[in-house]
ZAGU-557295 format. One record per residue (C-alpha): y, x negated, z; residue number from 0; residue in three letters. Coordinates in steps of 0.5 Angstrom, whole numbers, plus 500, padded with zeros to 3 digits. Layout:
BEGIN
+-----+-----+-----+-----+-----+
|  yy |  xx |  zz |   k |   r |
+-----+-----+-----+-----+-----+
|   Y |   X |   Z | NUM | ala |
...
+-----+-----+-----+-----+-----+
This chain:
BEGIN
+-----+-----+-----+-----+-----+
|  yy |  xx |  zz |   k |   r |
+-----+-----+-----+-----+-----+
| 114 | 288 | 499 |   0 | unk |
| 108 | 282 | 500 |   1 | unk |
| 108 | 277 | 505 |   2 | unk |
| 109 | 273 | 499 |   3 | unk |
| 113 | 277 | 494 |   4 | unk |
| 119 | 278 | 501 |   5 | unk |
| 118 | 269 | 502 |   6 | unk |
| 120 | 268 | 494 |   7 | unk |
| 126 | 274 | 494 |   8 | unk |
| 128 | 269 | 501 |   9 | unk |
| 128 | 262 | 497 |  10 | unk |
| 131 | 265 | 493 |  11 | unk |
| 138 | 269 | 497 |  12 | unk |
| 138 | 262 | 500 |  13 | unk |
| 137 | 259 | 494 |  14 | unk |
| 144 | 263 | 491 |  15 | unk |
| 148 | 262 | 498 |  16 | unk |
| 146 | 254 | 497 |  17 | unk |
| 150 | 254 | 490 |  18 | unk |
| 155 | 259 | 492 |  19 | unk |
| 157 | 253 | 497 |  20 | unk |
| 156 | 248 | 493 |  21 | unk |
| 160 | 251 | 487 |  22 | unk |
| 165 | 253 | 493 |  23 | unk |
| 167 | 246 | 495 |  24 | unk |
| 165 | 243 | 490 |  25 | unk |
| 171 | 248 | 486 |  26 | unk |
| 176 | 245 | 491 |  27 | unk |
| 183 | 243 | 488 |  28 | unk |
| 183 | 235 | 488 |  29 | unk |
| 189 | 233 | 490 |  30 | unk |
| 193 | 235 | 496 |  31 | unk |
| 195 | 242 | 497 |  32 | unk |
| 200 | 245 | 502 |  33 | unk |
| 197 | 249 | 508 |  34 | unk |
| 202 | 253 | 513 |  35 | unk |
| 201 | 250 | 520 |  36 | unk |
| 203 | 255 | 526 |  37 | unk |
| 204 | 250 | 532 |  38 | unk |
| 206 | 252 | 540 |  39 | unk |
| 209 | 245 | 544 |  40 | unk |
| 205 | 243 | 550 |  41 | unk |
| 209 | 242 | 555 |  42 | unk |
| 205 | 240 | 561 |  43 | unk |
| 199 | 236 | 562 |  44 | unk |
| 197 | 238 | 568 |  45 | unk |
| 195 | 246 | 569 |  46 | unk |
| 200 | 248 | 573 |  47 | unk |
| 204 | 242 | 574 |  48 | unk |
| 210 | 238 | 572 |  49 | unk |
| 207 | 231 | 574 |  50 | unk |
| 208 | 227 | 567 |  51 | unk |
| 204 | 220 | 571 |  52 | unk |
| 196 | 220 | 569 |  53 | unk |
| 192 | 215 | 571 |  54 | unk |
| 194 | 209 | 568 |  55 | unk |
| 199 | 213 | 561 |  56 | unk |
| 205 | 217 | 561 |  57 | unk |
| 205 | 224 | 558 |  58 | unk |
| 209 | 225 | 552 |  59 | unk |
| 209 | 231 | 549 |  60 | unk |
| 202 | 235 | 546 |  61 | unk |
| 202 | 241 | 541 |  62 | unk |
| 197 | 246 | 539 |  63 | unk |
| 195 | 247 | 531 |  64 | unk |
| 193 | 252 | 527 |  65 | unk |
| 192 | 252 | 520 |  66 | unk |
| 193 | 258 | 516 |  67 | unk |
| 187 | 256 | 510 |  68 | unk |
| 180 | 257 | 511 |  69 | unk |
| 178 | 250 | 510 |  70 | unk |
| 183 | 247 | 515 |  71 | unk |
| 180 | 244 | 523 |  72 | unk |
| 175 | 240 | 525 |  73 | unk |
| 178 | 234 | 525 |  74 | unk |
| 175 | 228 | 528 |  75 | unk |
| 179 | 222 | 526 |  76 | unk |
| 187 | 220 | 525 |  77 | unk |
| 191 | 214 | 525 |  78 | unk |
| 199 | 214 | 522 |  79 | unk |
| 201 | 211 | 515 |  80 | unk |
| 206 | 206 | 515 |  81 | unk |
| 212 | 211 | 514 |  82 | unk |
| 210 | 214 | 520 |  83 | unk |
| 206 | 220 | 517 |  84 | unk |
| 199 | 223 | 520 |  85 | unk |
| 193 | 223 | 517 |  86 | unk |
| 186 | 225 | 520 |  87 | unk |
| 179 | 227 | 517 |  88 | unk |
| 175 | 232 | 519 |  89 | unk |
| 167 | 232 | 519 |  90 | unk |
| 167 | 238 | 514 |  91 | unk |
| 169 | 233 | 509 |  92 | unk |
| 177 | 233 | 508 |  93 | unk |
| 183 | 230 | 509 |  94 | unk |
| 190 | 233 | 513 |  95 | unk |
| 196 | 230 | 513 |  96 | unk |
| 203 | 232 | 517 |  97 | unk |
| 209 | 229 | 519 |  98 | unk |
| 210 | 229 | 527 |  99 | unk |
| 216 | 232 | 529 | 100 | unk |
| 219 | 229 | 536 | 101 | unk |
| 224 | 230 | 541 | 102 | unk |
| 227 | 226 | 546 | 103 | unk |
| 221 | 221 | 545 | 104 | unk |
| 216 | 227 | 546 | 105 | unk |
| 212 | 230 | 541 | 106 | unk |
| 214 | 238 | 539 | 107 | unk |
| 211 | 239 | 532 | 108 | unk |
| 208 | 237 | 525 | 109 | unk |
| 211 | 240 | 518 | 110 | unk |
| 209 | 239 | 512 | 111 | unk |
| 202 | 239 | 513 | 112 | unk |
| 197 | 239 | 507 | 113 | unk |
| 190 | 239 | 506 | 114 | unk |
| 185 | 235 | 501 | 115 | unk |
| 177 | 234 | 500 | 116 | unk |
| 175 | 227 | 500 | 117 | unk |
| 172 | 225 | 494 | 118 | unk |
| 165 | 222 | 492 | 119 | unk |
| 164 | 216 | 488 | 120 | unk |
| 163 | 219 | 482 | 121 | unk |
| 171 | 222 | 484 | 122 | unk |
| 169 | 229 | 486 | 123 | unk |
| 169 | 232 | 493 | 124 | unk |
| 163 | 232 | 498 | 125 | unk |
| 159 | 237 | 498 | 126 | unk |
| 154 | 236 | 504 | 127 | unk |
| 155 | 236 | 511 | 128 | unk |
| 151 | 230 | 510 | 129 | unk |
| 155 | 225 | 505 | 130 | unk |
| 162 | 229 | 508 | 131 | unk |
| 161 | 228 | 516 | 132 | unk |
| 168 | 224 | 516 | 133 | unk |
| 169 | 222 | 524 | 134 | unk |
| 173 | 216 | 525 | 135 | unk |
| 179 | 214 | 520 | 136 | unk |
| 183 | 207 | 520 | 137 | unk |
| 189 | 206 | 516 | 138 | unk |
| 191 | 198 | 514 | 139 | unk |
| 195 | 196 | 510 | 140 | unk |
| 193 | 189 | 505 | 141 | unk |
| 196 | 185 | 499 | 142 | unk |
| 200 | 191 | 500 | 143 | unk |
| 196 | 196 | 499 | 144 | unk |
| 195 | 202 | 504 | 145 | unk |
| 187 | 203 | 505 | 146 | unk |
| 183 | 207 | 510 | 147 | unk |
| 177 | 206 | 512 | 148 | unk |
| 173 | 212 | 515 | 149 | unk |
| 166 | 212 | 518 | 150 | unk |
| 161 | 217 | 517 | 151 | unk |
| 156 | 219 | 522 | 152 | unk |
| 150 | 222 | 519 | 153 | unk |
| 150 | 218 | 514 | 154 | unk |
| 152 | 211 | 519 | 155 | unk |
| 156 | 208 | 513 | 156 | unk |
| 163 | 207 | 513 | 157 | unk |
| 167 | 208 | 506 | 158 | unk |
| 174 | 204 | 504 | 159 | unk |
| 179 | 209 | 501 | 160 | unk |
| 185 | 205 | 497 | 161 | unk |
| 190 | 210 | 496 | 162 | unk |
| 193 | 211 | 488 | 163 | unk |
| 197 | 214 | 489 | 164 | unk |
| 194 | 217 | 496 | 165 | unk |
| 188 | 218 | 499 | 166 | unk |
| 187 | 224 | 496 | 167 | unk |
| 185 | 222 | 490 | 168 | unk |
| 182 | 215 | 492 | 169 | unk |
| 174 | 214 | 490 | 170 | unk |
| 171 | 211 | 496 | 171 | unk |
| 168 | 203 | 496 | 172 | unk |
| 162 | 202 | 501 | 173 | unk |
| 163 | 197 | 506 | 174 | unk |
| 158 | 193 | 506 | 175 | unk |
| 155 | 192 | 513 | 176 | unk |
| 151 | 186 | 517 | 177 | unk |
| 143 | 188 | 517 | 178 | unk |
| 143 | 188 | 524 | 179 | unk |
| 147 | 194 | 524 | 180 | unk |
| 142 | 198 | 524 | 181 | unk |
| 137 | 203 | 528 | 182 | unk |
| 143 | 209 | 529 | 183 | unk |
| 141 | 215 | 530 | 184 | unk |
| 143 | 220 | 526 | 185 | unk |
| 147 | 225 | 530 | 186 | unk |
| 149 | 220 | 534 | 187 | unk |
| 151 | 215 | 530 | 188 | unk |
| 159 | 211 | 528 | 189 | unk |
| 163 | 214 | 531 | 190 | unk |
| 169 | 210 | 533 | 191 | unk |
| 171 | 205 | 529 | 192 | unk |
| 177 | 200 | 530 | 193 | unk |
| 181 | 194 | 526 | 194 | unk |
| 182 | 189 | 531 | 195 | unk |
| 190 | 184 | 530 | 196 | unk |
| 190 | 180 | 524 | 197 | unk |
| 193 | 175 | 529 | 198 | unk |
| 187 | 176 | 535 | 199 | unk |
| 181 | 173 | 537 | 200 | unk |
| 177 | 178 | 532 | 201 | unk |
| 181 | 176 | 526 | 202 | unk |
| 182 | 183 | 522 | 203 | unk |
| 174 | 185 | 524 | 204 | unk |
| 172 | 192 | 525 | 205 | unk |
| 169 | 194 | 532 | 206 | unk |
| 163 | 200 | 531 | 207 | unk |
| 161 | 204 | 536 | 208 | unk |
| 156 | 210 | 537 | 209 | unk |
| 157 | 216 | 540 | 210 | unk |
| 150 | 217 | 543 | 211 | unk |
| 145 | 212 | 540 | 212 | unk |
| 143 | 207 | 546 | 213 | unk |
| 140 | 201 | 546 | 214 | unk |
| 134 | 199 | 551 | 215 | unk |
| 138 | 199 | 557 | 216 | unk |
| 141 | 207 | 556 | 217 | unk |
| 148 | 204 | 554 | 218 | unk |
| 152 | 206 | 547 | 219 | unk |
| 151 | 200 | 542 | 220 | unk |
| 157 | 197 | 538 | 221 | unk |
| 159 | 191 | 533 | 222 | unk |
| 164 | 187 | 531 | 223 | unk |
| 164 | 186 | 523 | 224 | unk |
| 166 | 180 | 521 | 225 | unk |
| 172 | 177 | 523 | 226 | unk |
| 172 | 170 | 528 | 227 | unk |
| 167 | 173 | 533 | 228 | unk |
| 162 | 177 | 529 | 229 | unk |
| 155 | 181 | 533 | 230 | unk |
| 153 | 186 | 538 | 231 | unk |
| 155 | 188 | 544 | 232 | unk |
| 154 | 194 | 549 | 233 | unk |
| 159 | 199 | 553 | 234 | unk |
| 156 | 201 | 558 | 235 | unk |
| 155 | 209 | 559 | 236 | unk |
| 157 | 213 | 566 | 237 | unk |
| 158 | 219 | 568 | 238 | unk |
| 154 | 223 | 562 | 239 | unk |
| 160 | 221 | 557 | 240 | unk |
| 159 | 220 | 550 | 241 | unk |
| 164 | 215 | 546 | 242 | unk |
| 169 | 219 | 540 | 243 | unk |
| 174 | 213 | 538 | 244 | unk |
| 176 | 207 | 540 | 245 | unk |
| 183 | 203 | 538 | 246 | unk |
| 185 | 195 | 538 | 247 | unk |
| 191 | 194 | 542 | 248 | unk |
| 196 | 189 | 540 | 249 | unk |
| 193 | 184 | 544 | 250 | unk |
| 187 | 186 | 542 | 251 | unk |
| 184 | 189 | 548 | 252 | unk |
| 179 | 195 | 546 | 253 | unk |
| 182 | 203 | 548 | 254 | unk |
| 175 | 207 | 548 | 255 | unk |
| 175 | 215 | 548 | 256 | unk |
| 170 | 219 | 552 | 257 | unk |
| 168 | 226 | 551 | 258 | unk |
| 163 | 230 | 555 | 259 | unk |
| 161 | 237 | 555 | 260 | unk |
| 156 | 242 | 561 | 261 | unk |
| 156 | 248 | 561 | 262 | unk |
| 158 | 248 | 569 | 263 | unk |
| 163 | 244 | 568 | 264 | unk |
| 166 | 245 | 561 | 265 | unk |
| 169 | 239 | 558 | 266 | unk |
| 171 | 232 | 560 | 267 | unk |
| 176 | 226 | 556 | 268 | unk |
| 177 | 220 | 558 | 269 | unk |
| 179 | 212 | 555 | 270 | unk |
| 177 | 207 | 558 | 271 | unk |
| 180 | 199 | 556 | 272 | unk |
| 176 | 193 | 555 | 273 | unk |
| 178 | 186 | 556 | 274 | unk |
| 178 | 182 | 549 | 275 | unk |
| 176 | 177 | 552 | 276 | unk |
| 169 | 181 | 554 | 277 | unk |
| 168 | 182 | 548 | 278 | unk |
| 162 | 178 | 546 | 279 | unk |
| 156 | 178 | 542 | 280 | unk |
| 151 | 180 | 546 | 281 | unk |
| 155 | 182 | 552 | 282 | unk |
| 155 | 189 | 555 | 283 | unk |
| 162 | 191 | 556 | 284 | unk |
| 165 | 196 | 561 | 285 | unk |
| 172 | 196 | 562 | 286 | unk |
| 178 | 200 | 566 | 287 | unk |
| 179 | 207 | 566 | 288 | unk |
| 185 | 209 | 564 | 289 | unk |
| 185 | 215 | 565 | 290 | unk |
| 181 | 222 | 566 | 291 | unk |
| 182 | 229 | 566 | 292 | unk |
| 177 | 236 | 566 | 293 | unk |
| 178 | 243 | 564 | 294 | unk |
| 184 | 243 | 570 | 295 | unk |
| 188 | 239 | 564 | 296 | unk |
| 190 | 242 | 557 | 297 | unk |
| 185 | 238 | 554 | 298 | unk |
| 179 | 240 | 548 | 299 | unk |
| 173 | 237 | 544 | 300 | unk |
| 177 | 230 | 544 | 301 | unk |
| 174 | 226 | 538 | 302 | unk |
| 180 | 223 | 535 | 303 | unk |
| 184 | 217 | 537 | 304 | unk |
| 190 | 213 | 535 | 305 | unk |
| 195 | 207 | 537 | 306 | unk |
| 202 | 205 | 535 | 307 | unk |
| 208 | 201 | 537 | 308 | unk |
| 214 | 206 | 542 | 309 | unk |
| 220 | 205 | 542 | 310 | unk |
| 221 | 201 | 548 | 311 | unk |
| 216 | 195 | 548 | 312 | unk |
| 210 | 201 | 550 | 313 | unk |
| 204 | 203 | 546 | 314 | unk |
| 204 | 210 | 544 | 315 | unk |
| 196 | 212 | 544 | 316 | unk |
| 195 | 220 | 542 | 317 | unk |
| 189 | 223 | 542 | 318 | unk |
| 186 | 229 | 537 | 319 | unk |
| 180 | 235 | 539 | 320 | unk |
| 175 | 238 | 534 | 321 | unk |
| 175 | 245 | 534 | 322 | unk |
| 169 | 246 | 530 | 323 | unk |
| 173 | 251 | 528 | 324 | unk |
| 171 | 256 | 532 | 325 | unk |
| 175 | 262 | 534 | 326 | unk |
| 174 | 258 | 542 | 327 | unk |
| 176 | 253 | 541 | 328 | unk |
| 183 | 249 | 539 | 329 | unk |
| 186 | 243 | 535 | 330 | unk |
| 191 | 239 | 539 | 331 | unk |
| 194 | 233 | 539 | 332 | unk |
| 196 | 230 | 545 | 333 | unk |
| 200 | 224 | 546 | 334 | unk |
| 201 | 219 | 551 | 335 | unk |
| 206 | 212 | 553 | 336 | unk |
| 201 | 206 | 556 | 337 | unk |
| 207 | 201 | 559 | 338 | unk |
| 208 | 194 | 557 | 339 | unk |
| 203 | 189 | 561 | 340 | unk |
| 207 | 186 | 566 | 341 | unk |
| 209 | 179 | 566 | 342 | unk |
| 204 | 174 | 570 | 343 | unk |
| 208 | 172 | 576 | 344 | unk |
| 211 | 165 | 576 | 345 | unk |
| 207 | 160 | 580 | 346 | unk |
| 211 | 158 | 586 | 347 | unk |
| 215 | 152 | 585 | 348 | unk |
| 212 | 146 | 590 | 349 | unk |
| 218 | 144 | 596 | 350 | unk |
| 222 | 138 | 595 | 351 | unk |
| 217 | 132 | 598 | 352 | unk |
| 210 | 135 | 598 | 353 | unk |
| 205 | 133 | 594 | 354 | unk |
+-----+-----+-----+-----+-----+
């Protein structure tokens, strides 16, 4: 065979194995479909250990998942619905769903889990990794309707999903973003995406952060879109840590993941809180580490991020690893408590006679 007889019969394999892809995703079900979910408890945090106290946060509970169809992993963002329920997105352009399974306050299983592609405008499922790269979700509930806004990386866009009847069958809005958000990478981009308190100083906006695309200063870029205090800002970068998702506490604080990755020393997490009030255009922001762990600890890829009210006046914070869906790697949830803040100190009350 020619030099150019063999490059046309390999344009043209290639070309086959393009539409065969395409066909592939593109013949998915629409609509939500069951998956049997196999699921072993993580009982220690710390390899070895039975300390449940990690920095700042107090272990409750993890699991390992795997998912017993082809398309199931790679999940990248999750956030709970308003009956409690787990949604994530994953970056090979699908939705899952389960409903937690918890004891004594800590979490032992998911049930019920189900899988669906994520539509395009045009109603049917993403058929590139380019248009179906979901890495972080958020789920708000307004004028009564449940909405998920989910960030795409190499498109550097973030789609509006209304759920009708759910969001399996939700054809996204593009959310229109400020012109100064803009200049992204593309395999560094959104990443982490958070809905700031209605009732806060941001007033309902939404905070853009970039998992490895830097401004002059070499720290990850951020925006807080719309809202009562719109604009730029910076987090610093250290350690060689890349930021995966990040969550608004209820007094609108900022939790940032951090992931990190070498071959010498395997993979790293942690989550960083930055004060509400240093979250000003232009700032660059820092924040206090939380808590920080390494291969000595049951973690993963850790990608994805949610917040929720506990039980007792704290704040339920789990975590979620990308397994790429590789044979290597694992999915896992994880979940944590971070306790009340303290009341401030009463200011001491001045002795009889002074002035």
């Amino acid at each position: 065979m020619t030099i150019a007889g063999a490059r046309r019969r390999l344009l043209g394999l290639v070309a086959f194995a393009g539409l065969l892809l395409s066909a592939d995703v593109l013949g998915s079900e629409i609509g939500f479909t069951p998956v049997e979910l196999r699921v072993a408890p993580i009982e220690r945090f710390a390899l070895g250990s039975d300390d449940t106290t990690f920095g700042a946060l107090q272990f409750r509970g993890g699991i390992e998942v795997d998912g017993r169809n082809a398309d199931f992993g790679a999940l990248s963002g999750l956030d709970f619905m308003p009956d409690g329920t787990l949604v994530a997105v994953a970056d090979n352009g699908f939705w899952f769903s389960a409903r937690p399974v918890e004891s004594d306050g800590r979490l032992t299983g998911l049930v019920d889990g189900r899988i669906a592609p994520i539509l395009n405008k045009a109603g049917r499922p993403v058929n590139t990794k380019r248009q179906g790269d979901a890495e972080g979700l958020r789920i708000a509930t307004r004028d009564g309707r449940i909405e998920a806004f989910v960030s795409f990386e190499q498109r550097n866009d973030v789609r509006r999903f209304v759920a009708s009847p759910d969001l399996a069958r939700a054809r996204p809005e593009s959310v229109r973003l400020p012109k100064w958000v803009s200049g992204i990478d593309l395999n560094g981009g959104l990443e982490a995406i958070a809905i700031a308190p209605d009732d806060g100083p941001f007033a309902g906006a939404l905070a853009l952060v970039t998992e490895h695309s830097l401004d002059k200063d070499h720290n990850h870029r951020g925006w807080i879109v719309n809202g009562a205090r719109p604009g730029a800002f910076s987090v610093t970068r250290s350690d060689e840590y890349d930021i995966t998702d990040a969550a608004f506490l209820p007094n609108s604080d900022l939790l940032i993941l951090e992931r990190r990755f070498s071959f010498s020393t395997g993979v790293g997490m942690r989550i960083r809180r930055i004060a509400a009030a240093d979250l000003q255009p232009g700032a660059t922001v820092d924040g206090r580490i939380l808590m920080e762990a390494d291969m000595r600890f049951q973690i993963d890829n850790m990608e994805g991020m949610a917040v929720r009210p506990g039980p007792n006046g704290d704040t339920l914070i789990t975590l979620l690893s990308d397994d790429n869906q590789s044979m290597i790697q694992r999915t896992i949830f994880l979940q944590f408590a971070l306790p009340p803040d303290p009341p401030p100190a009463p200011r001491p009350r001045p002795e009889l006679g002074s002035k």
